[in-house]
Backbone atoms as SQL, in Angstrom:
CREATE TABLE atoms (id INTEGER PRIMARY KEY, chain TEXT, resi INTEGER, resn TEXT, atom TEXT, x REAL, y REAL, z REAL);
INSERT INTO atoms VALUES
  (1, 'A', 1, 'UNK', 'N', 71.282, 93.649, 80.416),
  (2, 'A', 1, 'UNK', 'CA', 72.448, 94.417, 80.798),
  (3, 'A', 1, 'UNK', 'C', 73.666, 93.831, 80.071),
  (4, 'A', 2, 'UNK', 'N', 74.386, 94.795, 79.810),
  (5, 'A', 2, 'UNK', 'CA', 75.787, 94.104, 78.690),
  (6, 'A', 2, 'UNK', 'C', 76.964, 93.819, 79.680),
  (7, 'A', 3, 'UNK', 'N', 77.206, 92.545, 79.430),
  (8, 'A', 3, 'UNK', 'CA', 78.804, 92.485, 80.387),
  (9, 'A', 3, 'UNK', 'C', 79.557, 93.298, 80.618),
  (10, 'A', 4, 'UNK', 'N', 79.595, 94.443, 79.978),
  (11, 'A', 4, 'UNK', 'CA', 80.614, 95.554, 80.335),
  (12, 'A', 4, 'UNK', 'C', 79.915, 96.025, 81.731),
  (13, 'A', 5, 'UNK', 'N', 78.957, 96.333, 81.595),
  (14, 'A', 5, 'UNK', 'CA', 78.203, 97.720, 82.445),
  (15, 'A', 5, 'UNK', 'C', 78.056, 95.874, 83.797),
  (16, 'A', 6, 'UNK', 'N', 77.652, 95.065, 83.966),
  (17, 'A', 6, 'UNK', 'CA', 77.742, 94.432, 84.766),
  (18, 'A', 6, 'UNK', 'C', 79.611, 94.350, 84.866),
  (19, 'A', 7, 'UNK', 'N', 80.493, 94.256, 85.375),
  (20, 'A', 7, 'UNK', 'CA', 81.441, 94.230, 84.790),
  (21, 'A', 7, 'UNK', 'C', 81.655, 95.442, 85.851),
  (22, 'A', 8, 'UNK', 'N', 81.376, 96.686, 85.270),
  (23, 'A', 8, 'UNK', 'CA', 82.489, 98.091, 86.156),
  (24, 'A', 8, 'UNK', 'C', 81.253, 97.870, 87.430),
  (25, 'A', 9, 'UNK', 'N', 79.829, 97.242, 87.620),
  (26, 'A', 9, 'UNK', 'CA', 79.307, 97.654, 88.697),
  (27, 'A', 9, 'UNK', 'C', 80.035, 96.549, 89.407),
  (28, 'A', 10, 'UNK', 'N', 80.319, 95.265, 89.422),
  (29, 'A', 10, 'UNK', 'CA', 80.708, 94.617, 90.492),
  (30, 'A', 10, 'UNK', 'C', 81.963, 94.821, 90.650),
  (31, 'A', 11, 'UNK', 'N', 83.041, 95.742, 89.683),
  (32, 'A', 11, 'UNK', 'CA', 84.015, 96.131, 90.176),
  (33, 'A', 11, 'UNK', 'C', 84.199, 97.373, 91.095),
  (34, 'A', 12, 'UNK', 'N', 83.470, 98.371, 90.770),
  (35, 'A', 12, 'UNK', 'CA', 82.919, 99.460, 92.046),
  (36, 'A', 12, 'UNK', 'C', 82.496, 98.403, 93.214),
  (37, 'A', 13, 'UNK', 'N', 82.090, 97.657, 93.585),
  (38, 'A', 13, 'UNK', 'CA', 81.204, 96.850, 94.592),
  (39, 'A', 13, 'UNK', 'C', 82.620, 96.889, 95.004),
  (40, 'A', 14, 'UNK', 'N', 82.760, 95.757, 94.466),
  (41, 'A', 14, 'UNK', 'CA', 84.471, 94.779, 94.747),
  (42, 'A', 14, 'UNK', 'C', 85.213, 95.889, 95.743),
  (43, 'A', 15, 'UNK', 'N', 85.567, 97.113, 94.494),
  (44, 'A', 15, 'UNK', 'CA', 86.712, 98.119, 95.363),
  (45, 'A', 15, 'UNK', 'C', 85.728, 98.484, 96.455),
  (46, 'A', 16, 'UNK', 'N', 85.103, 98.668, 96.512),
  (47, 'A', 16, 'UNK', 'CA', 84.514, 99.674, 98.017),
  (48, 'A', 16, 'UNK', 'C', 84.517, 98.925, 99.465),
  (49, 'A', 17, 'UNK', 'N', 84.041, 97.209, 99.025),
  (50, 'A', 17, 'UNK', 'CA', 84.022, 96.464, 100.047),
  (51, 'A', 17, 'UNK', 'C', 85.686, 96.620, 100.500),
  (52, 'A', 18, 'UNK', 'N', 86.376, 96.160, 99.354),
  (53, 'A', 18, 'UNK', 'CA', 88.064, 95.933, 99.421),
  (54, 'A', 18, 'UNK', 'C', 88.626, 97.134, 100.599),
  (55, 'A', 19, 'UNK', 'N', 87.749, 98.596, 100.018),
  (56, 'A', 19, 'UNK', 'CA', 88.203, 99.420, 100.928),
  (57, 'A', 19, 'UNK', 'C', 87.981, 99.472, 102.257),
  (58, 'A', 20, 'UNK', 'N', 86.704, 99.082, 102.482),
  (59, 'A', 20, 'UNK', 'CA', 86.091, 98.595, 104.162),
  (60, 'A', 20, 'UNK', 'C', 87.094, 97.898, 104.799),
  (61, 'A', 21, 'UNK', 'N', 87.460, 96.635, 104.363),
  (62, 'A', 21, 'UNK', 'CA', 87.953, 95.970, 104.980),
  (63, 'A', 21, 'UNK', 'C', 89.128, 96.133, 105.014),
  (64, 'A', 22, 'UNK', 'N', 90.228, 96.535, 103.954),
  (65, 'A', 22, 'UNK', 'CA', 91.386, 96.889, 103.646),
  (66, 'A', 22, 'UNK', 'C', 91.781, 98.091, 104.728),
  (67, 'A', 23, 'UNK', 'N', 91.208, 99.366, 104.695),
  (68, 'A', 23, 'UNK', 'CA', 91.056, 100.338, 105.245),
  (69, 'A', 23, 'UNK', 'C', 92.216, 101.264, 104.587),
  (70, 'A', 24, 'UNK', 'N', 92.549, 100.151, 103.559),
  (71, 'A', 24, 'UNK', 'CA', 93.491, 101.389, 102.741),
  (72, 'A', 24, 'UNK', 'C', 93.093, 102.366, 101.732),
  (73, 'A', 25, 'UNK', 'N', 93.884, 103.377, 101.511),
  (74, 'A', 25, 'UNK', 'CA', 93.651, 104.591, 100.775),
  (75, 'A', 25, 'UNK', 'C', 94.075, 104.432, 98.762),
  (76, 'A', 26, 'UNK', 'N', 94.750, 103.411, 98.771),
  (77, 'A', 26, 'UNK', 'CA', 95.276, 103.020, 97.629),
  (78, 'A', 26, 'UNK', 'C', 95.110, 101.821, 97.048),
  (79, 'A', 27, 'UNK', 'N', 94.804, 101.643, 96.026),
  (80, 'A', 27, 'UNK', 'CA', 94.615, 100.318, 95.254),
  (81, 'A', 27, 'UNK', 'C', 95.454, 99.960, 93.832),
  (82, 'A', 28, 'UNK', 'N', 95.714, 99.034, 93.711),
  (83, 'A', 28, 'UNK', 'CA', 97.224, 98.228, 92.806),
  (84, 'A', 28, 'UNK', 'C', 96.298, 97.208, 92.054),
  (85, 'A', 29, 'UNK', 'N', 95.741, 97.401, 91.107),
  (86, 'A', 29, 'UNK', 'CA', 95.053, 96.167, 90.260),
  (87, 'A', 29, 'UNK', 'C', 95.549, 95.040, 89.397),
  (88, 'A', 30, 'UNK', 'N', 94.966, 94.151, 89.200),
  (89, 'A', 30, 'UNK', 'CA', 95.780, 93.262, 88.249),
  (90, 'A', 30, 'UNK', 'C', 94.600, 92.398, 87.260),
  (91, 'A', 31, 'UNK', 'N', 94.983, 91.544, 86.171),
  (92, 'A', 31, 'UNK', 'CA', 94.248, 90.909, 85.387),
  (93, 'A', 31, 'UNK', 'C', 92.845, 91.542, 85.541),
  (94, 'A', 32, 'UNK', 'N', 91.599, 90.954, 85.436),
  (95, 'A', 32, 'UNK', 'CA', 90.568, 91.893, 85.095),
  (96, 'A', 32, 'UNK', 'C', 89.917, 93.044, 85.525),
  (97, 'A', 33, 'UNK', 'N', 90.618, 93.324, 86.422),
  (98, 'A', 33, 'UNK', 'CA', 90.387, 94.759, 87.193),
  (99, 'A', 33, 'UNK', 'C', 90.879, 95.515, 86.409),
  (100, 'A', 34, 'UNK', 'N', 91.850, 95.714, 85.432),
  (101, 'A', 34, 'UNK', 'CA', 92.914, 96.610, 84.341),
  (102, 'A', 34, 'UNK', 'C', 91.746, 96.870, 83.580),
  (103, 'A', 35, 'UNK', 'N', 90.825, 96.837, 83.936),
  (104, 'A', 35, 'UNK', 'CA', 89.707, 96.944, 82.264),
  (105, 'A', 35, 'UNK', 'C', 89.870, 98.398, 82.432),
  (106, 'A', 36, 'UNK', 'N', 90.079, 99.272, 81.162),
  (107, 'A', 36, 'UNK', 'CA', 90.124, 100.795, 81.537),
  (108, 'A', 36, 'UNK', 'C', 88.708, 101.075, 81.951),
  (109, 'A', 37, 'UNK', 'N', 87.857, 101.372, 81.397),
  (110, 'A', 37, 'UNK', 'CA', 86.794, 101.584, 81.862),
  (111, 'A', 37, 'UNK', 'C', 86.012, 101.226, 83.490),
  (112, 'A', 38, 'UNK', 'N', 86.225, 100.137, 83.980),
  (113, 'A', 38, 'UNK', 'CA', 85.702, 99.806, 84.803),
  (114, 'A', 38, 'UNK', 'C', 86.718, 100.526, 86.107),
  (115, 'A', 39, 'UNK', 'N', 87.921, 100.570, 85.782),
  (116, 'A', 39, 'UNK', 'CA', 88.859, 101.805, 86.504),
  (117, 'A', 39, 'UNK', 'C', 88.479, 103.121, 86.296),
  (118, 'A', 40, 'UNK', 'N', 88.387, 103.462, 85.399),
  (119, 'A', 40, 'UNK', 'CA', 87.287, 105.098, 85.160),
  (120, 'A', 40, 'UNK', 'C', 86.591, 105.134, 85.846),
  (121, 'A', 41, 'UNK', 'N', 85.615, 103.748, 86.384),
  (122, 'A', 41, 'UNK', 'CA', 84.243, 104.099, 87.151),
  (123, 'A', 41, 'UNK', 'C', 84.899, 104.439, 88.674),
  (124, 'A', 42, 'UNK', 'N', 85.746, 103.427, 89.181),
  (125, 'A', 42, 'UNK', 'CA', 86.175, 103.330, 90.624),
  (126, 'A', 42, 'UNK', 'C', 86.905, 104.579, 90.572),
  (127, 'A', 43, 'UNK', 'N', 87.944, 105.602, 89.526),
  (128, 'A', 43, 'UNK', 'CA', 88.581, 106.759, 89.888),
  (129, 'A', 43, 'UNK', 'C', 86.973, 107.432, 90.354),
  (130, 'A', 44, 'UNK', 'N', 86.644, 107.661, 89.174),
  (131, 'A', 44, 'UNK', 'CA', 85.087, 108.715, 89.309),
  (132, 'A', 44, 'UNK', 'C', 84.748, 108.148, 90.841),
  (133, 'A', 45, 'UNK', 'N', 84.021, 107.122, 91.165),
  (134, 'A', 45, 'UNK', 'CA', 83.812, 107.097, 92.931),
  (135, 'A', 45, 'UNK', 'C', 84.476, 108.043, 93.755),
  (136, 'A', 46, 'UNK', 'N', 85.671, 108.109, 93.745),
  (137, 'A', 46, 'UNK', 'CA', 86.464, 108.804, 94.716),
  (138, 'A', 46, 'UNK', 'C', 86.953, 107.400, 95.875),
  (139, 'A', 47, 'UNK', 'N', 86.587, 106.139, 95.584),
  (140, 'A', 47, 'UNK', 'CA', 86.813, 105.442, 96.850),
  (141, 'A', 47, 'UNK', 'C', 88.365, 105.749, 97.321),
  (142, 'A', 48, 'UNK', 'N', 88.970, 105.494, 96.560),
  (143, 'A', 48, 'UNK', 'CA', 90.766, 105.366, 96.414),
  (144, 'A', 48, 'UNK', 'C', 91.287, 107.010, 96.553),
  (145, 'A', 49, 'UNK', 'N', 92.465, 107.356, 97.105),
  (146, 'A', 49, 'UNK', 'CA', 93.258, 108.193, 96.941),
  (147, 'A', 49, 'UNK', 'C', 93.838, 108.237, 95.118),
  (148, 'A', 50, 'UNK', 'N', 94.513, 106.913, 95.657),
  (149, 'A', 50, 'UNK', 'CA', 95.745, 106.372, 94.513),
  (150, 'A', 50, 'UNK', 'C', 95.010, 105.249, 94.017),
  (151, 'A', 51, 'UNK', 'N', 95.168, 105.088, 92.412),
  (152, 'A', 51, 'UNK', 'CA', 95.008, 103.796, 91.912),
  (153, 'A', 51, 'UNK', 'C', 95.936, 103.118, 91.100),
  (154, 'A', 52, 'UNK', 'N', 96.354, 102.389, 90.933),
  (155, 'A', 52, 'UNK', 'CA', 98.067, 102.417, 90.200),
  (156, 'A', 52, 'UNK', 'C', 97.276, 100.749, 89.228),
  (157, 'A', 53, 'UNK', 'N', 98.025, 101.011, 87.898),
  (158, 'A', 53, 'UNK', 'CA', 97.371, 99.754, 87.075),
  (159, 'A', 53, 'UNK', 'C', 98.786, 99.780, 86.734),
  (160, 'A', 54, 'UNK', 'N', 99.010, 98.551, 86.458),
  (161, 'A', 54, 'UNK', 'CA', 100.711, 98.605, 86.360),
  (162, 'A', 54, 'UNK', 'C', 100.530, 98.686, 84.494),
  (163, 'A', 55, 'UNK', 'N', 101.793, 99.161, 84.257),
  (164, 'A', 55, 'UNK', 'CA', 101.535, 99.238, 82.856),
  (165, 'A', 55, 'UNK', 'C', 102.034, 98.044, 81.876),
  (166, 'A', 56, 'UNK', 'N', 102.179, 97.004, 81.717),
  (167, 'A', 56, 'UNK', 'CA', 101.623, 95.758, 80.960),
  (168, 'A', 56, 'UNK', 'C', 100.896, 94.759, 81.720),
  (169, 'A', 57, 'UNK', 'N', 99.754, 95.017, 82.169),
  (170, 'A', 57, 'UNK', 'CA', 98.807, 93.949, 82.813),
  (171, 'A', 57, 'UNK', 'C', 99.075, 92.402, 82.589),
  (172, 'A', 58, 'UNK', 'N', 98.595, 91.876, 83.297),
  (173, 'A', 58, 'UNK', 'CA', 98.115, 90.448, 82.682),
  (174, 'A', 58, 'UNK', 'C', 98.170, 89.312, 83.640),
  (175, 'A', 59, 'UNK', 'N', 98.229, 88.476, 83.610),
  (176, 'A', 59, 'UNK', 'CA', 98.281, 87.143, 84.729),
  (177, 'A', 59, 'UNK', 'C', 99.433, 86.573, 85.406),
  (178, 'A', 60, 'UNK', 'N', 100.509, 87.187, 85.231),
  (179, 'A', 60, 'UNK', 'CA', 102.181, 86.677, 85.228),
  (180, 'A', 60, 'UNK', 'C', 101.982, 87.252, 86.721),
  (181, 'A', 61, 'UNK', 'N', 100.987, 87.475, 87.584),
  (182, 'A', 61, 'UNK', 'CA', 101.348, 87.791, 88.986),
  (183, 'A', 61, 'UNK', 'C', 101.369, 89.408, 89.251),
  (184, 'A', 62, 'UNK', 'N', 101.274, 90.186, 88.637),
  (185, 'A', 62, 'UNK', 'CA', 101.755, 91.674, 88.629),
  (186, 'A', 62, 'UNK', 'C', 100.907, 91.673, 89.924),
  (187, 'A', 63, 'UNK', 'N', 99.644, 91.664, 90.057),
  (188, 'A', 63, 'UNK', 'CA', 98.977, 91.992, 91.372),
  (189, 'A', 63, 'UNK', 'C', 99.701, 91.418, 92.776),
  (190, 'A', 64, 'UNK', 'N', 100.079, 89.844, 92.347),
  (191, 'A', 64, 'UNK', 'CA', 100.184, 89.626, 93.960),
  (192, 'A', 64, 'UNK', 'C', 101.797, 90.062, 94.182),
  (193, 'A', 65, 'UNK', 'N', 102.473, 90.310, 93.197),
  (194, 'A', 65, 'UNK', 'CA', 103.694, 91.120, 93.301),
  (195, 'A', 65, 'UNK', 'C', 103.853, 92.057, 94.354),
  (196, 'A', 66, 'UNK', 'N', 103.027, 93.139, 93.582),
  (197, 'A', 66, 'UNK', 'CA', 102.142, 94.274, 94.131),
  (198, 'A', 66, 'UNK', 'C', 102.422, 94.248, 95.935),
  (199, 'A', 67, 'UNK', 'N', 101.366, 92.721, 96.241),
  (200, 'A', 67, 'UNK', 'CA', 100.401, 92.808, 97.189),
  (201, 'A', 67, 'UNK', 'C', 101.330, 92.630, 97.990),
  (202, 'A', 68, 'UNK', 'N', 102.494, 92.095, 97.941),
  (203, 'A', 68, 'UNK', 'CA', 103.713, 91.150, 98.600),
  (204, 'A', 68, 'UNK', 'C', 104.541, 92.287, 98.650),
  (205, 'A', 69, 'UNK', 'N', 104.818, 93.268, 98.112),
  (206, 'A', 69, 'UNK', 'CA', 106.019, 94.377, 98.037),
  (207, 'A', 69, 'UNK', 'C', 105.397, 95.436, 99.418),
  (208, 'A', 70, 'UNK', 'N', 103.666, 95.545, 99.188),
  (209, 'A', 70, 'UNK', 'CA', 103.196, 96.353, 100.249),
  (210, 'A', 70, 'UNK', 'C', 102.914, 95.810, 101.664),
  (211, 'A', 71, 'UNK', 'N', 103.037, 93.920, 101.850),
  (212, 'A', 71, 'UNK', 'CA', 102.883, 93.492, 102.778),
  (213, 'A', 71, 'UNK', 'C', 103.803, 93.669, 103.834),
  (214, 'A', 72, 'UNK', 'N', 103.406, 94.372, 105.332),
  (215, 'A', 72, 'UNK', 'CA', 104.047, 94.518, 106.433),
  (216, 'A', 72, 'UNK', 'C', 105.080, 92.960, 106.692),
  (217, 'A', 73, 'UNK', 'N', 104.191, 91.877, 106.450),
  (218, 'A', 73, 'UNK', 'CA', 105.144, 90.626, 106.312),
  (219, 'A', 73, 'UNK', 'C', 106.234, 90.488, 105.195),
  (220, 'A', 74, 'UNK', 'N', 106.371, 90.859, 104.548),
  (221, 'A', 74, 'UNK', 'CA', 107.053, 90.763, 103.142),
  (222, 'A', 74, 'UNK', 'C', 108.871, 91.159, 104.007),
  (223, 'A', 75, 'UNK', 'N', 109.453, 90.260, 103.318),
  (224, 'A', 75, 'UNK', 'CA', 111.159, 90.055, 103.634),
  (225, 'A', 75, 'UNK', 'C', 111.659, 91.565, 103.101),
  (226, 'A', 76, 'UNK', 'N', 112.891, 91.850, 104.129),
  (227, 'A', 76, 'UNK', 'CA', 113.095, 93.244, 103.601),
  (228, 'A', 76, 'UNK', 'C', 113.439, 93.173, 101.903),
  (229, 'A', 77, 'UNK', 'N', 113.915, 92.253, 101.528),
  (230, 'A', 77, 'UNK', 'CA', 114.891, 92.225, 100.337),
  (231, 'A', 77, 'UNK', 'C', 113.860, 91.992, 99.546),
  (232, 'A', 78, 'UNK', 'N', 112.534, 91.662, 99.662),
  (233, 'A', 78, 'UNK', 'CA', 111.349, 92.299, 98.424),
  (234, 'A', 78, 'UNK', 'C', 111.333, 93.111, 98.143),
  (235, 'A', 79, 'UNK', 'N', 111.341, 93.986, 98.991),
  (236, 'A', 79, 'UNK', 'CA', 111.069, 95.403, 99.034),
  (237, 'A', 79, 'UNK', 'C', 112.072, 96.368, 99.048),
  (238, 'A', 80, 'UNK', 'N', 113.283, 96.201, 98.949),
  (239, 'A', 80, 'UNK', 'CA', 114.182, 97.109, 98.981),
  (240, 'A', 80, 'UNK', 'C', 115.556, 96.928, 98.488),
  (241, 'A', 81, 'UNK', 'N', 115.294, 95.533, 97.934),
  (242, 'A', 81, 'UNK', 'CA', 116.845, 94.906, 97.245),
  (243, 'A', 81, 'UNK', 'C', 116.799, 95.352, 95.731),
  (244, 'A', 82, 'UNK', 'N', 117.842, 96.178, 95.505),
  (245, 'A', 82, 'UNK', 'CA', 118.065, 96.394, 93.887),
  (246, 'A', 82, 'UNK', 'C', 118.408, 95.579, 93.358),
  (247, 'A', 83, 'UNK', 'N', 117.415, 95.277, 91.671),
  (248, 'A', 83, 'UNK', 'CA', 118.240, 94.491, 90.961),
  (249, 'A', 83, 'UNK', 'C', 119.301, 93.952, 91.319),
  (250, 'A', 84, 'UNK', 'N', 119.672, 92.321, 90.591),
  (251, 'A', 84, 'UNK', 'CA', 120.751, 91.952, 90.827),
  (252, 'A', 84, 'UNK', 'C', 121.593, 91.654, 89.120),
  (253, 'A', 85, 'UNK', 'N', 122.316, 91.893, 88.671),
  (254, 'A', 85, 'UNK', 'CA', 122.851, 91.718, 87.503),
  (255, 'A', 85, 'UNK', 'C', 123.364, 90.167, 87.354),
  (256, 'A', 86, 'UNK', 'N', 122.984, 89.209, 86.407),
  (257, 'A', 86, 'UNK', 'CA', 123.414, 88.026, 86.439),
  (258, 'A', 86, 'UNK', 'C', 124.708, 87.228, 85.397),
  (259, 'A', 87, 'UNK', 'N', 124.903, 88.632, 84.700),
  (260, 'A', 87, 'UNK', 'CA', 125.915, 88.389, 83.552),
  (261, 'A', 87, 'UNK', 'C', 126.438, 89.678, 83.120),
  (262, 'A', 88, 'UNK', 'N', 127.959, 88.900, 82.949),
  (263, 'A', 88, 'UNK', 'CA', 128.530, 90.448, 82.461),
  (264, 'A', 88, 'UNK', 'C', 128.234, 91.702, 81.672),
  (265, 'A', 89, 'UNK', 'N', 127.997, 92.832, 82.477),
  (266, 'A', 89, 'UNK', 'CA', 127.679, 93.902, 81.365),
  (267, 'A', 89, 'UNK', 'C', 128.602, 94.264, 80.125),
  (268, 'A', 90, 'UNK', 'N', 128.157, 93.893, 79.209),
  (269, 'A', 90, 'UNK', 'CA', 128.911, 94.206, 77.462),
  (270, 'A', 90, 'UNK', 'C', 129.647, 95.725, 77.478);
């Protein structure tokens, strides 16, 4: 079996359990979950409503960003504080 095709099956696994337990309708991916393909497989499932891949992936946190903006615990000002400007606009 080629790492790819192992690869989108334990990521179908991954999301479905995620959804059991999660019980949510939407999923926010990050670092190797972004693989397009292996997201093709989990849209095709139908597990998810929504699947959102942020658009420059990578390890800088985008997921637990994500995970922290949708957390019921999360400080209001994660979630709802605009930008702050730190230097004069030119």
């Amino acid at each position: 079996m080629a790492p790819q095709e192992r690869t989108e099956q334990v990521m179908v696994h991954l999301t479905r359990r995620a959804r059991v337990l999660a019980g949510s309708r939407r999923l926010c991916v990050g670092g190797v979950a972004t693989n397009c393909v292996s997201i093709g497989k989990i849209i095709e499932a139908g597990i998810f409503d929504e699947v959102f891949v942020p658009p420059a992936p990578g390890d800088a946190g985008t997921a637990i960003g994500a995970a922290l903006a949708r957390s019921p615990a999360a400080p209001a000002a994660a979630t709802s504080a605009p930008p702050t400007r730190t230097s004069p606009s030119a």
